[in-house]
C-alpha positions, 0 to 999 in steps of 0.5 A: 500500500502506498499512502499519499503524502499530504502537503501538511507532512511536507512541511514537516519534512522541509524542516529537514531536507536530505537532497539525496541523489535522484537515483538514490532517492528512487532507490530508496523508494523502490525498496522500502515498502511502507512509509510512517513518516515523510521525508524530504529525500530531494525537495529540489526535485520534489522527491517525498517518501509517502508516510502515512501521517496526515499532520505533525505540524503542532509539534514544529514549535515545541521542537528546540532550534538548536540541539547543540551538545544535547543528548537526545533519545527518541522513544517509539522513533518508528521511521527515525524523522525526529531522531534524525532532526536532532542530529541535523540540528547539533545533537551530540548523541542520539539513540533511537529506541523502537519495540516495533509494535508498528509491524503489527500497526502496518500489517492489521491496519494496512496489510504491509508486511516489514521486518522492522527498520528499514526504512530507518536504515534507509534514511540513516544511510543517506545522511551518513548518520551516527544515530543510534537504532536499538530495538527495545520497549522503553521499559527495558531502559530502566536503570540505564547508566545513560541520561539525556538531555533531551527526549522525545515521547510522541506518538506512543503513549496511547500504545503502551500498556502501562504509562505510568511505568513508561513516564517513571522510566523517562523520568529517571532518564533526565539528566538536571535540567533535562526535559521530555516533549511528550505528544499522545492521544487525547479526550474529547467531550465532557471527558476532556474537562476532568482528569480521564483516562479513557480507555479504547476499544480496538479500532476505535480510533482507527480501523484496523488500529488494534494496538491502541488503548487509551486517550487522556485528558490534559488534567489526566496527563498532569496528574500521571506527570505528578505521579513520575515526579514530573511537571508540565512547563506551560504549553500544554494544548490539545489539537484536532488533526483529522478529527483525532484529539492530539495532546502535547506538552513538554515535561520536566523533572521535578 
């Protein structure tokens, strides 16, 4: 299956622009089956990878403008976009962690067979990159000697089954002074008033999404930040992205 790429996700894209050789960009193409993210393997050509994401542009101001000397670890990478962006943008370390529960999204919801990687691989290969791909559930990072400055939490938090853990876990990963940009699936309604967690159905969201299981509330989100001695900085906001609820905010430690 391939997806269509929106004009949205290639603003994202143009954040990073890779200007890969015509022919290694058609390479690329040809070999890696399915897109998550879109990427901008030659803009002067006009040359995107066709991701699936419909819109990310509500996280643009939440990323910093300069990474520079900043360990960076990017939980739930996927195709790597915003580890490869930190990277672009001064980071001085970058791991890329992925327990590639996306197969399984790829293969339900859109009948995509991967082996999980490669189109990381590939990307990392044309920029010539030093970042680091590990495949691993972010839990299994607990009690790691490593600690970054810098990390990312986007697009995962509804998707694991036990948040909390999952939060407790990057918490105790900061390094002083370091923070968490944290963007999931929010609440609608009356619900997104109160401090709820509601709890999916399987394809609920999505059709054919059946690794989904939660939704959270803004004051739902400050109250499981407490619990990982963790607080909000100001900006949190809920946007409406295709007609889905999208909650972002930047965390840092107590």
């Amino acid at each position: 299956m391939v997806c269509e790429t929106t004009d949205a996700e290639r603003e994202v894209a143009d954040l990073m622009p890779i200007e890969a050789p015509v022919a290694d960009c058609q390479e690329v193409l040809r070999r890696v089956p399915f897109w998550f993210h879109t990427f901008a393997l030659n803009k002067a050509a006009g040359i995107y990878t066709p991701g699936m994401v419909r819109d990310h542009r509500y996280r643009i101001p939440y990323l910093p403008a300069d990474f520079n000397g900043l360990r960076v670890l990017d939980a739930g990478t996927c195709d790597g976009f915003y580890a490869y962006l930190a990277e672009s943008r001064g980071a001085e370390r970058v791991l890329a962690v992925d327990n590639h529960q996306c197969l399984r999204l790829a293969r339900e919801r859109f009948g995509v067979d991967l082996t999980g990687g490669e189109a990381f691989r590939a990307i990392g290969a044309l920029l010539g990159s030093r970042v680091e791909y590990r495949r691993a559930d972010v839990l299994e990072l607990a009690g790691s000697a490593e600690h970054f400055d810098f990390v990312y939490c986007c697009g995962m938090l509804h998707r694991v089954e036990n948040p909390l853990g999952v939060l407790r876990v990057l918490r105790g990963l900061l390094d002083t002074g370091g923070r968490i940009l944290l963007e999931t699936y929010g609440a609608t309604g009356p619900e997104a008033a109160l401090p709820t967690v509601h709890v999916m159905a399987a394809g609920e969201a999505n059709t054919g999404d059946n690794v989904h299981y939660w939704g959270l509330s803004a004051p739902a989100l400050t109250r499981l930040a407490r619990w990982a001695a963790l607080e909000e900085c100001g900006d949190t906001q809920v946007h409406t992205v295709d007609g889905h609820p999208r909650l972002i905010a930047t965390l840092r430690a107590v």
